[in-house]
C-alpha positions, 0 to 999 in steps of 0.5 A: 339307842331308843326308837318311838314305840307310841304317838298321841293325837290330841283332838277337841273331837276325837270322834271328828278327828278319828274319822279324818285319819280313817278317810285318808289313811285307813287307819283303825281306831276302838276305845280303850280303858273305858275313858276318852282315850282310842288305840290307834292300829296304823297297818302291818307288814311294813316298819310303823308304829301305832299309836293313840288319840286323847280328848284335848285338854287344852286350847287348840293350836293357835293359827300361825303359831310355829310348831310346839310338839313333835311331828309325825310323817306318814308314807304315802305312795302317792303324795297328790292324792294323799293331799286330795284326800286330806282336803276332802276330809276337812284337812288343810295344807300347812305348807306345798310339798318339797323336795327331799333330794335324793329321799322323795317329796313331802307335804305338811298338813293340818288334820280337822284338829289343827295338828299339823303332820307330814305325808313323804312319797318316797322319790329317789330322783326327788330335786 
């Protein structure tokens, strides 16, 4: 069985976009290769993966266009305020949060770039 080892974000402003996920979810970014490309260290001690953020080389995702990548959802211990903090950033929410029954609650948000990802507050009495 194959596991992800890696994620890519793809940003018309890397430097905008790495300063969003370092305001709303501490994550640590430096340059690597000596081009547009950012190692991304998401924490340690607890099951994740890290990843890296690209300068986009296309256009932006267009507003209310269904979803054409794979989305990452990220734990969150408190979704609410993961949620404020994503407004406070320059982030949108893409859809409210919902119920996973019996798993938690997960919301769906836009980042400064237009990418849409998921925060899940785990809640096994979730309904």
């Amino acid at each position: 069985m194959s596991r992800p080892i890696h994620f890519e974000i793809h940003a018309e402003q890397p430097t905008r976009a790495a300063a969003f996920y370092t305001t709303v979810f501490g994550w640590q970014f430096s340059q690597w290769g000596g081009q547009d490309y950012w190692l991304i260290k998401t924490g340690e001690g607890a099951p994740g993966i890290d990843g890296g953020l690209i300068k986009r080389m296309g256009a932006a995702p267009i507003e209310g266009q269904a979803v054409n990548a794979y989305v990452c959802t990220i734990g969150t211990d408190d979704l609410a305020a993961t949620s404020d903090k994503v407004a406070a950033a320059g982030g949108s929410m893409a859809l409210p949060r919902m119920a996973i029954p019996g798993v938690g609650w997960l919301g769906y948000f836009k980042d400064t770039e237009g990418n849409i990802f998921g925060v899940m507050q785990n809640d096994p009495d979730a309904k």
